[in-house]
N, C-alpha and C positions, 0 to 999 in steps of 0.2 A: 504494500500500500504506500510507503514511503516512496518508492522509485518512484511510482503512478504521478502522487502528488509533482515529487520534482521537477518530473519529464514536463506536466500540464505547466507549470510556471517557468520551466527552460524553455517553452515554444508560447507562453502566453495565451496559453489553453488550448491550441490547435490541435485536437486529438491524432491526425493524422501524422504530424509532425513529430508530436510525443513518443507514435509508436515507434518513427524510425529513430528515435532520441534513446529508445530506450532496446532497438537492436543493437545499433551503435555502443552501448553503454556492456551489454550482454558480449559483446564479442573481444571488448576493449577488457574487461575481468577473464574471459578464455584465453586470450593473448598472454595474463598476467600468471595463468595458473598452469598452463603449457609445460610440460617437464617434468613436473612434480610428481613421485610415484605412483601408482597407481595398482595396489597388489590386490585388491577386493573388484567387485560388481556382478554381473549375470552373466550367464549364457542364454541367447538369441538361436530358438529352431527359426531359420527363415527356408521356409520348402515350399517347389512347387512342384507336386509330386512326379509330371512326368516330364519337368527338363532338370533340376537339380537340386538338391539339398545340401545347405549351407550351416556351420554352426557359429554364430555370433558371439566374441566377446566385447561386451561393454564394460569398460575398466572406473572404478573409482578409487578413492583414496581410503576409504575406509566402509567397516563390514555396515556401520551403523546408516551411511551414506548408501550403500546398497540395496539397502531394504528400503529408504524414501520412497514415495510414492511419487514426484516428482521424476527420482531418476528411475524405477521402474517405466509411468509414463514415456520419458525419454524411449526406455531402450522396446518396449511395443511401437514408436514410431518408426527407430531404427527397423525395426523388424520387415514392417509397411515398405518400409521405401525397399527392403533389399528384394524383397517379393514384386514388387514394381519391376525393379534391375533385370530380375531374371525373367521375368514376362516380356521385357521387352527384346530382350537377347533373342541372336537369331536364333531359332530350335539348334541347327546343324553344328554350330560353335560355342554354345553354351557351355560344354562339358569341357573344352579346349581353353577356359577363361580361367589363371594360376589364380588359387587361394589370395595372395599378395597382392594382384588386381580389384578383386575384387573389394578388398580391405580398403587401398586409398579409393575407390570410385566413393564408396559407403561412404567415409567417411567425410568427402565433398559433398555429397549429396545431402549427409544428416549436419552439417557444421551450424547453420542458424540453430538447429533445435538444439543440438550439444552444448552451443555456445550458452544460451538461453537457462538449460537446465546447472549448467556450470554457476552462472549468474544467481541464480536463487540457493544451488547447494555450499556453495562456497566452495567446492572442489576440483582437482581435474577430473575430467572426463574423458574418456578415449575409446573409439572402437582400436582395439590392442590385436585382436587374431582373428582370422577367419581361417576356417577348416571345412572340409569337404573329404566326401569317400574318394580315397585313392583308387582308380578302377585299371583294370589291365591295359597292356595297351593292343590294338584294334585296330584296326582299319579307318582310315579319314573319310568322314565326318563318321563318330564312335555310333552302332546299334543303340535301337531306342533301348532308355532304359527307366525304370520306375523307381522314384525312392517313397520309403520310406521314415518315418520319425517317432520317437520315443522322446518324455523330459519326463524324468524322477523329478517327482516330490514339487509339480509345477504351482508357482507362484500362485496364492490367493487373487483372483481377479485378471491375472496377465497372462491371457495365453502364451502358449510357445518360451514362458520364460521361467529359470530354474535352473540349477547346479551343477547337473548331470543330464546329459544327452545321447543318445542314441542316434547313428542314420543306418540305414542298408541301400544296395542298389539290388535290383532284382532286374535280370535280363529272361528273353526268350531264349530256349534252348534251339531252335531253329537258327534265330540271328535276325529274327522279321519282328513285325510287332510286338508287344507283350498283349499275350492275352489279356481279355477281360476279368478283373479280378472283383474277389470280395474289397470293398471300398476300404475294408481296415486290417487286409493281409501284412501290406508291408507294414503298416504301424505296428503290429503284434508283434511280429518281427522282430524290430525295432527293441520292443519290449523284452524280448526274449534277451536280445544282445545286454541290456542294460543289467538285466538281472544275473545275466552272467558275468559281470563286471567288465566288458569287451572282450573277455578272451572268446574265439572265436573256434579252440581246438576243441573237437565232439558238438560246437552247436547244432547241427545237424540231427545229433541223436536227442538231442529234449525236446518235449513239446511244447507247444502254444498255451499260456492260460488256456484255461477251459476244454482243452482238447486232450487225447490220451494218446493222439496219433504224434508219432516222433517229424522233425521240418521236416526232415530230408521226404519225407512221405508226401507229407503236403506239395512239397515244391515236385515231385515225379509225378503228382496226379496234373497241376497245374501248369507242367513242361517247363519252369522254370529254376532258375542259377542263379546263388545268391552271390554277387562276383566282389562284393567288398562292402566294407563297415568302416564306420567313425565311432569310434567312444572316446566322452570330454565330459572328464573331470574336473573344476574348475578347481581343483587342490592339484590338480598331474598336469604334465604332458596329453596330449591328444597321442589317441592309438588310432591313425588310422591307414588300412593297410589294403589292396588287394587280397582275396581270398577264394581259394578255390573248395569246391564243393565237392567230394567222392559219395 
C-alpha cells in the first residue's frame, strides 16, 4: 500500500503513470538483489503432454520465502508462460531445444513478474535449472513421443508445484504415433517413478496404484516403451537419464 501511495504522488495521481513508476521501481530492487544466493524455492511441472515435459526451478533465498504465497503465485505464472513456450515450438524441434535454452528464454519471458515478486519479497528470485527427460538418440526430427508427470506432496492450491517431481516419455513401439491412451497412463507412470525414488532398475516389474498387473505388462498390451525418466529432488541432483525397457 505504501508503494501504491508513492507511485500516485511520484506521477500526481496518474494511475497509469504510477503503474509504470512502480515497474520501474520493481525491477530497479531485482537489479539490486541479483547475485544473492539462492539455495531454497519450488519445483515447476511445466508439460504439454504430447511435445515435452519440462521441470522448473524457481530459486529463493530462503525456505520461509518459498512457501509465500506471492512467490508461489510467481512460480504458477512461471509455469503458464513455459507451457505457452512449448505450444508454441515447432512440434518437429521441440525435443531438439537444450534444457539451458530453455532456462534463459523463461527467464526473459517471466522477468516483469520475477522482478515484481522480488519487489514485494524482498529476495532474489531466479529460474536457476530447467531439466527435461534425457531421450535416446533417433533419427531427425525424434518419433512422436508422450510424457508424462508426477509432483509428491503438491503445493496446497498451486498446481504442478512441489518438491519432488516425476517425468517419463513413452514412445510407440512401431516408431509411428503413440497410440490412444488412458488420459492418466503416463501420469501413473510418473507416479510409479516417484515412489521409487527415480531408480528406474526393475521398474518394469511393479505395478500401477491400483493395478496388480506389473508396467512392463501394461506397456506390451498398449505397444509401448518407456524410453526415459526425470527425477528432481529439490534436496539432489536431477536423475535424468535415457532408459531402456526389456
Amino acid at each position: 500500500m505504501g508503494d501504491c501511495t508513492q507511485a500516485l504522488k511520484a506521477t500526481n495521481g496518474d494511475i497509469n503513470a504510477a503503474m509504470e513508476w512502480l515497474k520501474k521501481k520493481g525491477l530497479m530492487t531485482f537489479e539490486k538483489k541479483r547475485g544473492r544466493t539462492t539455495a531454497y524455492g519450488t519445483l515447476i511441472a511445466a508439460v504439454v503432454p504430447d511435445r515435452i515435459g519440462l521441470v522448473v526451478r524457481l530459486s529463493c533465498e530462503t525456505d520461509f520465502a518459498a512457501r509465500n504465497n506471492t512467490f508461489l503465485r510467481t512460480a504458477v505464472k512461471v509455469r503458464t508462460e513455459a507451457q505457452k513456450m512449448i505450444s508454441a515450438a515447432v512440434p518437429e524441434n521441440v525435443l531438439l531445444v537444450p534444457p539451458q535454452e530453455w532456462s534463459q528464454k523463461l527467464s526473459a519471458a517471466c522477468l516483469a513478474d520475477i522482478a515484481q515478486c522480488v519487489s514485494v519479497i524482498g529476495e532474489n528470485v531466479a529460474v536457476t535449472d530447467v531439466q527435461t527427460v534425457r531421450l535416446p538418440v533417433t533419427s531427425t526430427p525424434p518419433p512422436a513421443t508422450v510424457f508424462g508427470h508426477y509432483v509428491h506432496n503438491e503445493q496446497d492450491g498451486f498446481d504442478g508445484l512441489g518438491w519432488i517431481i516425476g517425468l517419463v516419455a513413452l514412445r510407440s513401439r512401431g516408431g509411428g504415433a503413440v497410440p490412444t491412451l488412458s488420459p492418466t497412463l503416463p501420469n501413473d507412470i510418473a507416479q510409479l517413478l516417484v515412489s521409487s525414488c527415480g531408480e528406474t532398475a526393475g521398474l518394469t516389474t511393479q505395478a500401477l496404484v491400483g493395478s496388480d498387473e506389473p508396467l512392463s505388462t501394461v506397456l506390451d498390451r498398449c505397444g509401448l516403451d518407456l524410453v526415459g525418466t526425470a527425477y528432481y529432488d529439490i534436496n539432489h541432483p536431477p536423475n535424468n537419464e535415457p532408459v531402456t525397457t526389456a
